[in-house]
FIKOLZA-1660 file (N, C-alpha, C; in steps of 0.1 Angstrom, whole numbers, plus 5000, padded with zeros to 4 digits):
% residues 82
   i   px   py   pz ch aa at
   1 0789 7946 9368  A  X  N
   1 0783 7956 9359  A  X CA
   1 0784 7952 9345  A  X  C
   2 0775 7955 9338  A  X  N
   2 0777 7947 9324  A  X CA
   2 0778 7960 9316  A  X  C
   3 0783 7955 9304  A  X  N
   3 0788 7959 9295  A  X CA
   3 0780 7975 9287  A  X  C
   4 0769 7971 9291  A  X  N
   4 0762 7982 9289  A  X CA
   4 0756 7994 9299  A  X  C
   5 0760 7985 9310  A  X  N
   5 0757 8001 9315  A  X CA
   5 0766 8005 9323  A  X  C
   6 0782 7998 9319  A  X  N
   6 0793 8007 9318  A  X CA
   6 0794 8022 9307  A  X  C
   7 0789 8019 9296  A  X  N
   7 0787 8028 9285  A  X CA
   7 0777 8039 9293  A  X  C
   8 0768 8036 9298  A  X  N
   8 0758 8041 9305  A  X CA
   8 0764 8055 9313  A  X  C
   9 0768 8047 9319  A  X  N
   9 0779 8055 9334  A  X CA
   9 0788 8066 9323  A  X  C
  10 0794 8057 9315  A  X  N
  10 0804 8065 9312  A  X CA
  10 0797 8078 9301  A  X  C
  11 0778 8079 9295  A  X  N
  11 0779 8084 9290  A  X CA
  11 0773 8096 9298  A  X  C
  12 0773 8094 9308  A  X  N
  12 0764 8104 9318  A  X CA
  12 0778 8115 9320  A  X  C
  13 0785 8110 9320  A  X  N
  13 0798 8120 9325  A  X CA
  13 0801 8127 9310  A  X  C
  14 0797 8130 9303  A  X  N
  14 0797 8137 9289  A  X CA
  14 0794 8148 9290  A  X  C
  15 0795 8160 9282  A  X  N
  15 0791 8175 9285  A  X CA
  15 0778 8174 9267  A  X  C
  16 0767 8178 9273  A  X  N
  16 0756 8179 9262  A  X CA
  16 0761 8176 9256  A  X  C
  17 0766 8187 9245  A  X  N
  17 0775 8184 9229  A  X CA
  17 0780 8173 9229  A  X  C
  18 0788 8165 9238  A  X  N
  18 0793 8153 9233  A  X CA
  18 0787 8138 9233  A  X  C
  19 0770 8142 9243  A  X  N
  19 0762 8132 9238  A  X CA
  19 0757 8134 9231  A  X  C
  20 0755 8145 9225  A  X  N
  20 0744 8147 9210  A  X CA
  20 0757 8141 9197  A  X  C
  21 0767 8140 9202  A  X  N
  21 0779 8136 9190  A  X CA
  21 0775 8123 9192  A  X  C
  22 0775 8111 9202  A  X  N
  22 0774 8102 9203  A  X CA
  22 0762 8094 9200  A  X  C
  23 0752 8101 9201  A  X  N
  23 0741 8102 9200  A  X CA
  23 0736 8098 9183  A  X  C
  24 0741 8106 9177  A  X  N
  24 0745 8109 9163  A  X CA
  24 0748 8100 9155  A  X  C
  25 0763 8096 9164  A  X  N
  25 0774 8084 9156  A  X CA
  25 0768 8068 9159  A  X  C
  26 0759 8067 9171  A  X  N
  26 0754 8053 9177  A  X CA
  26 0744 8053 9166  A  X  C
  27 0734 8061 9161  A  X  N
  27 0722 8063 9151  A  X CA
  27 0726 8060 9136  A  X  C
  28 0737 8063 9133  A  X  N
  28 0744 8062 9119  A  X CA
  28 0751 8050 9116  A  X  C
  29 0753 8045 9131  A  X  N
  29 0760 8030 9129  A  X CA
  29 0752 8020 9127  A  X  C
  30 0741 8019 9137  A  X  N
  30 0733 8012 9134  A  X CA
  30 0724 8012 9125  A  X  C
  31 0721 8020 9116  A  X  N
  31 0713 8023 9102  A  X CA
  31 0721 8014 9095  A  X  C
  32 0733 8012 9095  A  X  N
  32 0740 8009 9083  A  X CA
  32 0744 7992 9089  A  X  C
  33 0738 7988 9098  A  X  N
  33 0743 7975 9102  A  X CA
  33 0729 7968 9092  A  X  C
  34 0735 7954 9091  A  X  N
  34 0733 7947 9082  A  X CA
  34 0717 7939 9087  A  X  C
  35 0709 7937 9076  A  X  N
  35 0696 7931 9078  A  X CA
  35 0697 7918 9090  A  X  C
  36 0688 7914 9097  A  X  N
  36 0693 7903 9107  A  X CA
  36 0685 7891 9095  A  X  C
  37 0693 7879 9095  A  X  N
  37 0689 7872 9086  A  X CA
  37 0671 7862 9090  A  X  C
  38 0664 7859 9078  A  X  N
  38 0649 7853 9085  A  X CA
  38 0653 7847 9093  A  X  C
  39 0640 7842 9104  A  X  N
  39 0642 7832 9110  A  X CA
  39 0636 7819 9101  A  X  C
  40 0646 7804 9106  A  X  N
  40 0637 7797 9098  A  X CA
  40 0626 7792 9109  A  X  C
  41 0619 7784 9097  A  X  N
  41 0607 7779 9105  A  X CA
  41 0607 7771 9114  A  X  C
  42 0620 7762 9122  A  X  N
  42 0614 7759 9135  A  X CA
  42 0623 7769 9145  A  X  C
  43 0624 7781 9140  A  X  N
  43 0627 7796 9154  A  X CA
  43 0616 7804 9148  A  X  C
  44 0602 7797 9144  A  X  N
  44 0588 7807 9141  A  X CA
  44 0583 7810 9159  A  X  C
  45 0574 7817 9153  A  X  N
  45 0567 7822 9164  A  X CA
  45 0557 7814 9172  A  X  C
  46 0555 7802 9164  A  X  N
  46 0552 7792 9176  A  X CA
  46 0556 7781 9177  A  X  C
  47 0573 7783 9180  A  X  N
  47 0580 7772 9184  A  X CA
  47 0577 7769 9198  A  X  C
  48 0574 7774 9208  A  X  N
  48 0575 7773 9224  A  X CA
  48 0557 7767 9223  A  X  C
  49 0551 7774 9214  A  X  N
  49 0539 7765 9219  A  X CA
  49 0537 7751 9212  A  X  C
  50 0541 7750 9203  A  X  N
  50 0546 7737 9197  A  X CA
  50 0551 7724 9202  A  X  C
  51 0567 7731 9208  A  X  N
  51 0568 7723 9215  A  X CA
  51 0563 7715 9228  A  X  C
  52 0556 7724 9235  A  X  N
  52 0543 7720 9246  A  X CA
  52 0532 7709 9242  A  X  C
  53 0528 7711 9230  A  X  N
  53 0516 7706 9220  A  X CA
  53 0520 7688 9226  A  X  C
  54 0507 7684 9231  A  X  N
  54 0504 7670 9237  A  X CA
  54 0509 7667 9247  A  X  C
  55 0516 7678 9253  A  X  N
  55 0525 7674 9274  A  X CA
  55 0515 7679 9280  A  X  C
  56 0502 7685 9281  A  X  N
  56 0492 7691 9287  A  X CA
  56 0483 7681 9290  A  X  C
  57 0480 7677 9298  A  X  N
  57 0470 7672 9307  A  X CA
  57 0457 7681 9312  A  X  C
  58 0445 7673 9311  A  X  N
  58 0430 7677 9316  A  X CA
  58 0427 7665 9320  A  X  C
  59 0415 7669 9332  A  X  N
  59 0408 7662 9336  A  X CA
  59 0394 7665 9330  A  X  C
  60 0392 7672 9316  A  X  N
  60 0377 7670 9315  A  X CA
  60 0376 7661 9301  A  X  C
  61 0365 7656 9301  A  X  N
  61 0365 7644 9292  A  X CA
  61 0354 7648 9284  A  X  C
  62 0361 7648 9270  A  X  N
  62 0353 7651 9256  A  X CA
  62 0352 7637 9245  A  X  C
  63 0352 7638 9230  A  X  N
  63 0350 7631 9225  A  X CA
  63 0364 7625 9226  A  X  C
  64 0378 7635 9221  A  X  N
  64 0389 7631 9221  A  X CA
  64 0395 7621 9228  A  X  C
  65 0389 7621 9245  A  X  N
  65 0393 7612 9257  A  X CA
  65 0390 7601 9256  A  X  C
  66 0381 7597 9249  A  X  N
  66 0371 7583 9250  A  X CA
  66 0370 7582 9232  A  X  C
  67 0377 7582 9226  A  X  N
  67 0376 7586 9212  A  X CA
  67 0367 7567 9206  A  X  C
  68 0375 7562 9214  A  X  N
  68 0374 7544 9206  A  X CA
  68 0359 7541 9216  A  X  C
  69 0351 7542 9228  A  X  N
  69 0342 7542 9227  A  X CA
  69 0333 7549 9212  A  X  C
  70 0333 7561 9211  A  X  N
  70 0326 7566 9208  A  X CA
  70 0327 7563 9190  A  X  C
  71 0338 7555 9188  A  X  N
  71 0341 7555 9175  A  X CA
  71 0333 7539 9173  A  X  C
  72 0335 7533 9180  A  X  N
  72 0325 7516 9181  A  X CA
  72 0308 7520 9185  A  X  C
  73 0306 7532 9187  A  X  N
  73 0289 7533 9194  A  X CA
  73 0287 7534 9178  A  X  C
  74 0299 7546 9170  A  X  N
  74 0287 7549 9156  A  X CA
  74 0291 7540 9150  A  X  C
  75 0297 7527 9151  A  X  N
  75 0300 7515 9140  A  X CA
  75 0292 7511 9141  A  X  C
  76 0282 7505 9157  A  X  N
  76 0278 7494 9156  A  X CA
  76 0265 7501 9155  A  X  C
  77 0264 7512 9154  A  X  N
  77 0247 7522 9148  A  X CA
  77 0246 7519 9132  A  X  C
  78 0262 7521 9127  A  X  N
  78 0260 7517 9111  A  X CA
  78 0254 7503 9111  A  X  C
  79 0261 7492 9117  A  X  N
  79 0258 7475 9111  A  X CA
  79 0246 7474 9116  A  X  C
  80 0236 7484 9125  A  X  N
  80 0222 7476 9129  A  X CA
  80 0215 7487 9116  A  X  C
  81 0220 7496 9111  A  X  N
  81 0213 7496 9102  A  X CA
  81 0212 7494 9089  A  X  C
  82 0220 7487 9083  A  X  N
  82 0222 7477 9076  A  X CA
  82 0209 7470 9072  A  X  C
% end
């Protein structure tokens, strides 16, 4: 049983009034707890897709796939028209 829902258990066995006290004092504590510091920028919001970024595999074929064909078809269109 973890730590919280020991608290749990134990706040169920409380008589109203003494969870509206607790209720109260958990609300006041935590107002007064301290800013959680930035995250920096590599715990941003797209660290996990980031790190993924070029482990993905496709099988469909674009310009990207074949990049050096297609980069020698428009060289050798430039030197014939020359």
């Amino acid at each position: 049983m973890s730590a919280v829902e020991k608290l749990l258990e134990q706040a169920r066995r409380l008589s109203p009034g003494e969870r509206r006290r607790l209720l109260a004092r958990l609300e006041r504590s935590l107002s007064r707890e301290p800013a959680r510091p930035r995250r920096r920028a590599a715990e941003g919001p797209y660290t996990r897709s980031l790190a993924l970024a070029g482990t993905v595999h496709t099988s469909f074929s674009d310009v990207s796939s074949n990049k050096y064909g297609h980069v020698a078809e428009a060289a050798a269109g430039r030197r014939r028209d020359r």
